[in-house]
Structure formats: C-alpha cells, structure tokens
C-alpha positions as CSV (number, residue, x, y, z in Angstrom):
1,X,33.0,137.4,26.0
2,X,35.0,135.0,23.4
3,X,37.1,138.0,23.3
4,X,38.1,138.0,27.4
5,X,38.6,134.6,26.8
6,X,40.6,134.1,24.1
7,X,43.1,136.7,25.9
8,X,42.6,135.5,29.3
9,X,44.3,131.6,27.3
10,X,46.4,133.4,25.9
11,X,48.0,134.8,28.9
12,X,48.1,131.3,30.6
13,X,49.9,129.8,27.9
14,X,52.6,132.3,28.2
15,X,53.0,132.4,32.0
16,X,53.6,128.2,31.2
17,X,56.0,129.0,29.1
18,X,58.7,130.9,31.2
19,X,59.8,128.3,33.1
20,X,63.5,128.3,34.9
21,X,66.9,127.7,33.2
22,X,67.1,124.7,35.6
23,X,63.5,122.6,34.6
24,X,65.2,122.6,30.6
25,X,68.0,123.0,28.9
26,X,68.7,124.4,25.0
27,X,68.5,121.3,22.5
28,X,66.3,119.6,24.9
29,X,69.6,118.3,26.8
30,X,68.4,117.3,30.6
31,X,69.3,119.6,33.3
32,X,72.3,119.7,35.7
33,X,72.4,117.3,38.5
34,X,71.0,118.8,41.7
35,X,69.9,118.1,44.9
36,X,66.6,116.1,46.0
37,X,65.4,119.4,47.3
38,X,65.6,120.8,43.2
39,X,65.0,118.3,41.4
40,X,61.3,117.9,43.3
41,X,60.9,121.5,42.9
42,X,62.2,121.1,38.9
43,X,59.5,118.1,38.1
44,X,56.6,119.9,39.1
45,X,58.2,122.9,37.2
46,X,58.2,120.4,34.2
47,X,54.7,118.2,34.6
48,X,53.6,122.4,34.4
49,X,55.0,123.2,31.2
50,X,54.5,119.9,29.9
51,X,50.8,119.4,30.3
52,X,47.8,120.8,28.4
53,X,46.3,124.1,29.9
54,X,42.9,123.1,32.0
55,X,39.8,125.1,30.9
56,X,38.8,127.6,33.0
57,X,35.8,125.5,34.8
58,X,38.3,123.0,35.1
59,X,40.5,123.5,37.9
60,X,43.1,120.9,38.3
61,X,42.4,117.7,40.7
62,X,43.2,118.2,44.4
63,X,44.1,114.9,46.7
64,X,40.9,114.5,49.1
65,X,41.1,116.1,52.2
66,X,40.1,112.8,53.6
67,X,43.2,110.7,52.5
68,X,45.8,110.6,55.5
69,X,49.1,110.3,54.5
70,X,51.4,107.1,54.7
71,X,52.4,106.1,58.4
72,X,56.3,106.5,58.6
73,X,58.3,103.8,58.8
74,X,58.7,102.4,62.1
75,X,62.2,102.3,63.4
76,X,63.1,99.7,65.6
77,X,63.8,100.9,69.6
78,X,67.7,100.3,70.1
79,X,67.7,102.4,72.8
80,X,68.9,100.4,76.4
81,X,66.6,99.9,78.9
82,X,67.4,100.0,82.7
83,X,66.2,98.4,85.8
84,X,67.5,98.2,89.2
85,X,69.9,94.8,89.9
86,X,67.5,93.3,92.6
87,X,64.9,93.0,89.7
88,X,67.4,90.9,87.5
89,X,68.2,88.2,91.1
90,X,71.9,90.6,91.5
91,X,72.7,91.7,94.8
92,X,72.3,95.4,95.1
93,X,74.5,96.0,97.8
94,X,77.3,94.1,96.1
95,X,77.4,96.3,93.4
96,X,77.6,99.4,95.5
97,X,80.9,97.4,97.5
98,X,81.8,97.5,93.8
99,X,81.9,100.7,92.8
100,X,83.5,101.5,96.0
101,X,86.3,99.4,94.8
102,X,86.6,100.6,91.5
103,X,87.1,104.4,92.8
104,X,90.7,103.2,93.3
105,X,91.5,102.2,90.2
106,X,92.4,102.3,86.4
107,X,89.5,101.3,85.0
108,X,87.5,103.7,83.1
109,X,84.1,102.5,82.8
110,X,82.2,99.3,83.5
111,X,78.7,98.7,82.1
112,X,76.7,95.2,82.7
113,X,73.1,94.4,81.3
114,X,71.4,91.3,82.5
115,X,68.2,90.2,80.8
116,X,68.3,92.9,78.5
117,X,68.6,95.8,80.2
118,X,71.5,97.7,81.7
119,X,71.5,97.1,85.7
120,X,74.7,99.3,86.6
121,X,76.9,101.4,85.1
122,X,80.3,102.8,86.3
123,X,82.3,105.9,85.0
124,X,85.5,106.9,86.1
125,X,85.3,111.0,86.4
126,X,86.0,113.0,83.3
127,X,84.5,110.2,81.3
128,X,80.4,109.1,81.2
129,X,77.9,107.1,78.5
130,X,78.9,108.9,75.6
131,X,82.7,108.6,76.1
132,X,84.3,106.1,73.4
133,X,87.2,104.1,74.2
134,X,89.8,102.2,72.4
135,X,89.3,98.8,72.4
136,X,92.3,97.0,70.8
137,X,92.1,93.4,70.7
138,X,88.2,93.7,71.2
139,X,88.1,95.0,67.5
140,X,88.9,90.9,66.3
141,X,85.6,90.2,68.2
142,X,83.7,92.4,65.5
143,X,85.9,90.8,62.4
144,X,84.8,87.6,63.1
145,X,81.0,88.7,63.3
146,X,81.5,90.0,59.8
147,X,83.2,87.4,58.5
148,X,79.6,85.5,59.6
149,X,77.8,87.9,57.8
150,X,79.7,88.1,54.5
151,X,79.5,84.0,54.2
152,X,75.8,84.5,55.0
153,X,75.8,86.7,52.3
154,X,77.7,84.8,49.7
155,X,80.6,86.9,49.1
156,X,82.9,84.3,51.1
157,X,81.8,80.7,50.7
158,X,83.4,79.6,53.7
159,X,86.1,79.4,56.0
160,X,88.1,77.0,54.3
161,X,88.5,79.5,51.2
162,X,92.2,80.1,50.6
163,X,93.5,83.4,51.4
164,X,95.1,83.3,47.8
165,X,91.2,83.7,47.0
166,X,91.3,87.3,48.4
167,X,94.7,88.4,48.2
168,X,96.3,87.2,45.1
169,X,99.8,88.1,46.5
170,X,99.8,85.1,48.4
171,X,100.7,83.2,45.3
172,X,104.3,85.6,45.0
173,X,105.6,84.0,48.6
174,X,108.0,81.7,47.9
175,X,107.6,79.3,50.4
176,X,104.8,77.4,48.8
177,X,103.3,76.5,52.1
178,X,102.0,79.9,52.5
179,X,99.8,79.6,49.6
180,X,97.6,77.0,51.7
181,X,97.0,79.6,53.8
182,X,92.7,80.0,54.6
183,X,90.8,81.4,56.3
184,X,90.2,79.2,59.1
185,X,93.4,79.8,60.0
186,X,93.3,83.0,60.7
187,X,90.1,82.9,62.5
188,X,92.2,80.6,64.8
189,X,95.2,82.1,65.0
190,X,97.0,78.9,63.8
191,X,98.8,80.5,60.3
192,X,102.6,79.4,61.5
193,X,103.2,82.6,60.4
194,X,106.0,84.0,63.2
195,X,104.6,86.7,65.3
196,X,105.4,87.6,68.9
197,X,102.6,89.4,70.3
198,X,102.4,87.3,74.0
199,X,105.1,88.4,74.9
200,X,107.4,91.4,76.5
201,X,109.7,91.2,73.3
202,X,107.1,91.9,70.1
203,X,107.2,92.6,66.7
204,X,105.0,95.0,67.5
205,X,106.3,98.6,66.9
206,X,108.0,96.8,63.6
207,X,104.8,95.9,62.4
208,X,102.9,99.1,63.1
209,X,105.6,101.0,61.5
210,X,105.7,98.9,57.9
211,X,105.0,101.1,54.8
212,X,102.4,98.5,53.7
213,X,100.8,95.8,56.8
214,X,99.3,93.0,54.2
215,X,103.2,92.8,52.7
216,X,105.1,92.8,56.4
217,X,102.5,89.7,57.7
218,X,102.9,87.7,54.5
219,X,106.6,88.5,54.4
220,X,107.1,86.8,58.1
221,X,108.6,83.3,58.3
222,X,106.5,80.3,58.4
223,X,107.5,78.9,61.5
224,X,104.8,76.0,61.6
225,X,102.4,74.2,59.3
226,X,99.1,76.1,58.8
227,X,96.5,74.5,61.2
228,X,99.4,73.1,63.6
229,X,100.1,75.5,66.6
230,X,98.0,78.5,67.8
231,X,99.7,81.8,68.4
232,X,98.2,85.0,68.4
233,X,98.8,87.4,66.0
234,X,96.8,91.0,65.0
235,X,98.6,89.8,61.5
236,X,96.4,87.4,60.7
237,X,93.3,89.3,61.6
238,X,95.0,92.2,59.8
239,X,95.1,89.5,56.8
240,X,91.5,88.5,58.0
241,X,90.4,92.1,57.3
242,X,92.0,92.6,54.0
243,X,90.9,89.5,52.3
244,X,87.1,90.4,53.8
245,X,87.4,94.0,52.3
246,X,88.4,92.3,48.8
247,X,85.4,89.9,49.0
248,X,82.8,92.1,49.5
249,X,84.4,95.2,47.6
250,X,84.2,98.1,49.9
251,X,86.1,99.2,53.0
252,X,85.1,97.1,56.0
253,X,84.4,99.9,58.2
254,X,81.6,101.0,55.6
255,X,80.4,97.3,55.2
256,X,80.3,97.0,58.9
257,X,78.1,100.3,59.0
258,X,75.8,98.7,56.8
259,X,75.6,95.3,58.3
260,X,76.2,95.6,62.4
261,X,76.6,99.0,63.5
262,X,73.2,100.4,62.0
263,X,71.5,97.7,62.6
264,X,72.1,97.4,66.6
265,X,71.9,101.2,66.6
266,X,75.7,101.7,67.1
267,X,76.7,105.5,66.3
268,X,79.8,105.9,68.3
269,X,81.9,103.3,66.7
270,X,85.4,104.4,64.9
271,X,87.6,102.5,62.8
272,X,91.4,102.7,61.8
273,X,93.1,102.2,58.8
274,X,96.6,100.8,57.8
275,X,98.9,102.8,55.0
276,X,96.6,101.7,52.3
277,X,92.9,102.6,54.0
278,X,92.5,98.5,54.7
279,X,90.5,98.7,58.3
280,X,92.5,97.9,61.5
281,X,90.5,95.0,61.9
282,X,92.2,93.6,64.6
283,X,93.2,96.4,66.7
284,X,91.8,99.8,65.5
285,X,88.1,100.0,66.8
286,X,86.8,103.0,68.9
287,X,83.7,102.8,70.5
288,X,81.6,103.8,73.8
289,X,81.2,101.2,76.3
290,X,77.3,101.0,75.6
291,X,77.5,100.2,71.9
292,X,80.2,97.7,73.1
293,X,77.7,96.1,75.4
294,X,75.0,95.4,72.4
295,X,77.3,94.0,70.7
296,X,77.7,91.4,73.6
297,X,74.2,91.1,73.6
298,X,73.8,90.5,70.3
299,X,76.0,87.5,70.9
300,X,74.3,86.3,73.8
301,X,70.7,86.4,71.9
302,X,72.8,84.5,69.2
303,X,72.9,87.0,66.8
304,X,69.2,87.9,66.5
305,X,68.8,92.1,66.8
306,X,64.9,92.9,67.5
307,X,63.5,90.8,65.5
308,X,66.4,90.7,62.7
309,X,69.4,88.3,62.3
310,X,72.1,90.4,62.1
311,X,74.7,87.6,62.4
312,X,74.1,83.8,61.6
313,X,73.0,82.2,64.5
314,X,75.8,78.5,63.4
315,X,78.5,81.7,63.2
316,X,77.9,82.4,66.8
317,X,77.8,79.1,68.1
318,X,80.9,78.2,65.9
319,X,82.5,81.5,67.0
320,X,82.1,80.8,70.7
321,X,83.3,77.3,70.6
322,X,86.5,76.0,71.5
323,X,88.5,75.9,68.5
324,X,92.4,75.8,69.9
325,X,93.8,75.9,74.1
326,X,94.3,79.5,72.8
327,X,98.0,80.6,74.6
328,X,98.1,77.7,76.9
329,X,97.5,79.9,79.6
330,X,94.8,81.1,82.2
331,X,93.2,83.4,79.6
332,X,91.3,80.4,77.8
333,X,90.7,78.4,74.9
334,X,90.0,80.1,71.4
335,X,87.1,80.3,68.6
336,X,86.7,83.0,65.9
337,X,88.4,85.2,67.4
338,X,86.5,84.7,71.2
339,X,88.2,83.6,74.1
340,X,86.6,80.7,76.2
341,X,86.8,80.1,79.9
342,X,84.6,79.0,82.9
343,X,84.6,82.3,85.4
344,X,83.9,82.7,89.1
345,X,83.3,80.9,91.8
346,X,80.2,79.3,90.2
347,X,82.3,78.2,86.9
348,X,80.2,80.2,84.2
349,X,80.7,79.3,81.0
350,X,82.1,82.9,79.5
351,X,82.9,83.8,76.3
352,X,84.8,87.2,75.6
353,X,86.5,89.6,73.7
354,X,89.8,90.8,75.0
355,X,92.0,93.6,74.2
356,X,95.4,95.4,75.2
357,X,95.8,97.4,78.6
358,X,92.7,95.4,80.1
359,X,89.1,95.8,77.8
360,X,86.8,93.4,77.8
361,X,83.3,92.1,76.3
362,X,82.2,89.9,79.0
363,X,78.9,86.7,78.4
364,X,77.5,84.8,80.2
365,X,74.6,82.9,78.4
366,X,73.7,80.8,81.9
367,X,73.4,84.5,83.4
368,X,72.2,85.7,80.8
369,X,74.7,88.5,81.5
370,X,77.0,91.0,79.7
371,X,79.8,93.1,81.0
372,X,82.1,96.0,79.4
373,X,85.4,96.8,80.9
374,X,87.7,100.2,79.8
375,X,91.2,100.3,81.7
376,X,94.2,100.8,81.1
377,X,96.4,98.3,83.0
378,X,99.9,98.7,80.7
379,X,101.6,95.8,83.0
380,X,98.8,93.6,83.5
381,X,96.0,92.7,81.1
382,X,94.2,90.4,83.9
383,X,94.0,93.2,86.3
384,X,90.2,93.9,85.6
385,X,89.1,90.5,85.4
386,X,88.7,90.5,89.4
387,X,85.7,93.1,89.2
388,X,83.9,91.1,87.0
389,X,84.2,87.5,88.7
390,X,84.4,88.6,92.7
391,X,81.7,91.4,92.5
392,X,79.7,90.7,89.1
393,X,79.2,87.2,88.6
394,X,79.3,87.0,92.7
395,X,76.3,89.2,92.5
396,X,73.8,86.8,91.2
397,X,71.6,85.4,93.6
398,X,70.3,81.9,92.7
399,X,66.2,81.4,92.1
400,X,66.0,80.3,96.2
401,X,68.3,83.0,97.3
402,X,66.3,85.8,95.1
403,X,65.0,88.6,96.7
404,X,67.8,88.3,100.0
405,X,70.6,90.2,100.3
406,X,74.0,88.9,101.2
C-alpha cells in the first residue's frame, strides 16, 4: 500500500511539472504579453504548478453549486422609442401632407421626436435609418458640447482661458492683439480674425487646401478687436478644436467617443481630420440622422442622458443663449456655437444647429420637440427650413385642440 502510494505522488508531481513554455520562462523572467484569452488560461496553468499537491482524500474545493453568478451589468436602453403623432397632440394628417411634399424635393431624410420618442420619420429612396450624412456646420454644435464637458472636467478652466493657453503659437503672431485671443471668442465667432464664409466670394477652398489649418487661421489679418464684431468662421472652431485636443491630450474624435457618443449610444458618428490628424471640428462630422436627433434631445433634457449628465446643464443654458445678432440676418442670434430664433407661426423659441447645403438640428423646448434635416440645397441654405415651420411646428395641436384633426 505505502508503495502504490508513494508512486501514485510521485506521478502527480511530475504531471505538475510539465507545464507550457508560455505559463514560465527560463531565469524565472515573466512570460510574453498575450491576449486576455491566454493569459487566463496561463494563471491557472501557474496557481497549478505553484501550489502544493492535495492528498489524495483531499480533492480540491469546488464553488457551491448554490452560488449564482454576478448579474451583468445593466446597460442603459438608448434605443428610440416610437409612437404615432396624435399621441404626442401633432396632427397626423399634417404630417402625411408632409411627406407628400417632401417627395419633390432635395432633402434626404427628416426625423422629429416629440416627448421622447420619434413620431415620424422620412427617407428619401436609396437612403433609410442607418444612412449617415454629412453634416458640416452641424459638427460646431458638438464642439461646443465638448468644450462643456472638458471645463466640467477641469482640463479647461473656462472660457475666458487664452488660446495662447492651448496653442503656444499664438504667442509667434506678430500682431500682439492676437495673443488676447480666448476662447469665448471663438465660441462666439467674434475673433476679428478676417474670414469670408457668408458669402459667395470665400476663403474657403484656400483654407481647405492649406498644408497646416491651425497656421492659415492664425496667419489671417485681424480685421477687428477680439470680442467686437461677429463673423462666422469654421477657423475659429477649427482653432476651437485644436486648443480642446491640446487640453485634454487626445484626439477629439476619441475624447468625444468617450464622453458623448458612447454615452447617448451614438455608433454611426465619423469624424475628419485636417493635415495634422487635429478633428474637423467645425465642419467634418458624419453621422445618421437618428444619432443626430439624440443629440438634440440631449440638449432639450439639458444635457441629462438616462439618468447621467453627459453635458453641464449652465453649458446648455449658456450655449443656447443669445450671445451676438449672429450674421445680422434672418438666420438668428448666436451662442456657443447654436443659432437662436423664434420659428413658426406660433413664434417658438428654437435653438439649432446649422450646416452647409441645408442640415439642421432643430429644438423646441416649449414643444418639447426635435427635428433632423439632410438636403442638399447648394444655392439656398434656407430651403428646408419651410418643412419644419409650415408642416412641423404647424402640426402641434394646442391642449384644447388635442385629439381634432385640422
């Protein structure tokens, strides 16, 4: 008997000895970096060889059969939700004249949620719900938000910080007036810096074209005092971008990932780059016209994403309030980086993003109401704005009209 049993330890205690190449390595140097998958299946190998041989009668410790493993971690439900207009006091039959209308014409698609859910959707053909679309000037909308978040987070301490801050190469401009440069100014379009964007004869092409984008803005003439005049300019988002990229120490696509996109279960969203990998902040964004719409609505809940405040809920309010008469013109006053008007015939405050060839991130906070526009209107940037103010907003049925038809 002692006899069996001295060979049968004996043979254990060589079977735990010939363990793989991976679990060790000669001189007792760790092993190669591996996957998660490997290095799981290498520490067992390891606690094996590593720990004393159990006696016979002693078989090692199994978990109880009666211990039920950790719940998984519960993901919050980005999905939309959708419900028919007349549940949401919007005329159904308005929106069917609607799509009617918009058979005839450029724009792409058209989504509007009210109280949360989506109530009608519109798709040119050849393009549905998972179709991303440029949307230009829209893309400033989404710098500004993280320009909210990275104050909130202490890598910017606030709008007021110079731009020199960021991007030491302000300092090499010679016109020293440049070097008061912030970032308020930006946000409000009101650097001086000369840019002709709102207009038929741009800088433009010259601009897009530049071996580096950061050196072309700050190379521009100061044509008025920082703070003085507004005048748009994707040059000082651009700027924007850069300096937020420099404060936070990563691309802003990535930080955006992290801090907006995943959060509000965005997947479809794109990002461009200029020459030297700084995001397009204020022109480059790609993204479906669903994901644009919950970025509206995270506006409209100021900020707050199930439960989570993804941006400040001040940055919103700030954002959204009127900050400069914007262009002087019938497209609104300006925040950071929001336009501001009264729409329709019932004068809804609206605050909204706006970009080239006619896209638009429509709110309504009275209405509790957001719209996405796709087009492409190359003469006329206004073109869309009809469908949302003479069929949209002239949809809603007030609390004593609810439930009628018009």
């Amino acid at each position: 008997m002692t006899k069996t049993f001295s060979l049968l330890l004996a043979g254990l205690l060589f079977l735990s000895g010939c363990s793989s190449p991976e679990a060790s390595q000669p001189g007792g140097t760790s092993a190669p970096e591996t996957s998660s998958v490997e290095i799981s299946s290498q520490q067992a190998s390891v606690q094996e060889t590593s720990s004393p041989v159990p006696a016979v009668s002693e078989p090692p410790e199994l978990p109880s059969s009666s211990e039920e493993p950790p719940a998984p971690e519960e993901k919050p439900d980005n999905d939309w939700k959708f419900d028919l207009p007349e549940n949401h006091q919007m005329d159904p039959e308005v929106f069917a004249s609607l799509h009617q209308a918009l058979a005839g014409s450029n724009i792409y698609a058209m989504v509007t949620a009210k109280d949360g859910v989506i109530i009608d959707e519109y798709y040119q053909d050849g393009y549905d719900e998972a179709s991303a679309f440029p949307v230009h000037s829209c893309s400033k909308s989404f710098t500004s938000a993280l320009t909210g978040i990275a104050i909130d987070q202490g890598y910017v301490k606030g709008v007021d910080d110079l731009l020199s801050d960021y991007l030491p190469q302000v300092l090499e401009q010679e016109d020293v007036r440049k070097h008061q440069l912030t970032l308020y100014h930006l946000l409000t379009q009101t650097s001086g810096l000369e840019w002709y964007e709102w207009s038929r004869v741009t800088n433009w092409t010259e601009f897009r074209s530049a071996p580096n984008w950061v050196d072309y803005i700050l190379g521009r003439n100061l044509v008025s005092t920082p703070g003085a005049v507004a005048n748009y300019s994707t040059g000082n988002t651009h700027l924007l971008a850069a300096a937020l990229e420099q404060a936070v120490g990563m691309n802003l696509m990535d930080y955006a990932q992290i801090n907006l996109f995943e959060p509000l279960g965005i997947q479809s969203a794109q990002w461009g780059t200029d020459p030297q990998g700084i995001t397009d902040g204020g022109n480059g964004l790609t993204i479906t016209a669903r994901d644009a719409a919950r970025f509206g609505q995270l506006y409209l809940q100021n900020g707050e994403w199930q439960g989570k405040q993804v941006v400040p809920a001040k940055w919103v309010e700030e954002s959204t309030s009127i900050k400069t008469n914007g262009q002087g013109d019938s497209t609104g006053s300006y925040g950071y980086q929001w336009w501001i008007r009264p729409m329709g015939a019932g004068n809804y405050d609206t605050f909204y993003a706006l970009g080239a060839w006619g896209q638009y991130i429509l709110v309504v906070p009275e209405l509790e109401l957001v719209t996405v526009i796709t087009s492409m209107y190359p003469e006329n940037i206004y073109a869309p704005r009809p469908f949302f103010t003479d069929y949209i907003l002239a949809a809603y049925l007030p609390e004593e009209n609810a439930g009628q038809s018009s």
